[in-house]
N, C-alpha and C positions, 0 to 999 in steps of 0.2 A: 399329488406330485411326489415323486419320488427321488434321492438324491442321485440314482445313477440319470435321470432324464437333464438333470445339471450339469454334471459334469465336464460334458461337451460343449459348454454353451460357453462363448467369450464375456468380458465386463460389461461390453456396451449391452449383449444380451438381455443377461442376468439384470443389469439397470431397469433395461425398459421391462421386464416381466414384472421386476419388483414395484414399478410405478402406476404397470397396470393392476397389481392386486392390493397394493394400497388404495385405490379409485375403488376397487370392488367391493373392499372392507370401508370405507366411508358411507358406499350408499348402502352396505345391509348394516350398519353403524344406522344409519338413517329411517331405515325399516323396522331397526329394532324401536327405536324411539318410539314412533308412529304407530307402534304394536301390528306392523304387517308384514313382521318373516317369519315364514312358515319354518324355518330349518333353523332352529340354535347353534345348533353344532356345526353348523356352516362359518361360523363367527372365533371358533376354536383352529379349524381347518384352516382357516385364512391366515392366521395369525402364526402357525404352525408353518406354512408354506414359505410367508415373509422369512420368518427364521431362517432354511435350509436356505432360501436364497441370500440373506447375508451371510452364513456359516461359508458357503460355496464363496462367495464376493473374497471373504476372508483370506479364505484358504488361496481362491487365484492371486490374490497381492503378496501375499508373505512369498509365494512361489518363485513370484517375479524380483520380489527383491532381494 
């Protein structure tokens, strides 16, 4: 995910995107445990995404206020 694909996106957006990749990062969180994810750096990626989506969150509130 790229930060210009956010840009465009409103709060409620950006919310739900970032609650669904919280949910994705708990169950390969889950996988890892269980020693059945094949992809590590998927666990990097995910974590890396959250980020630009609160950076973006950020950047929309301070804009607004």
């Amino acid at each position: 995910m790229k930060m210009t694909e956010l840009k465009d996106l409103t709060i409620t957006e950006l919310t739900a995107k970032g609650r669904d990749l919280r949910q994705v990062l708990f169950n390969v969180r889950l996988q890892k445990a269980s020693s059945q994810l094949e992809k590590p750096a998927r666990l990097r990626l995910l974590r890396r995404d959250i980020a630009r989506i609160e950076s973006q969150m950020s950047q929309v509130r301070n804009k607004t206020a």
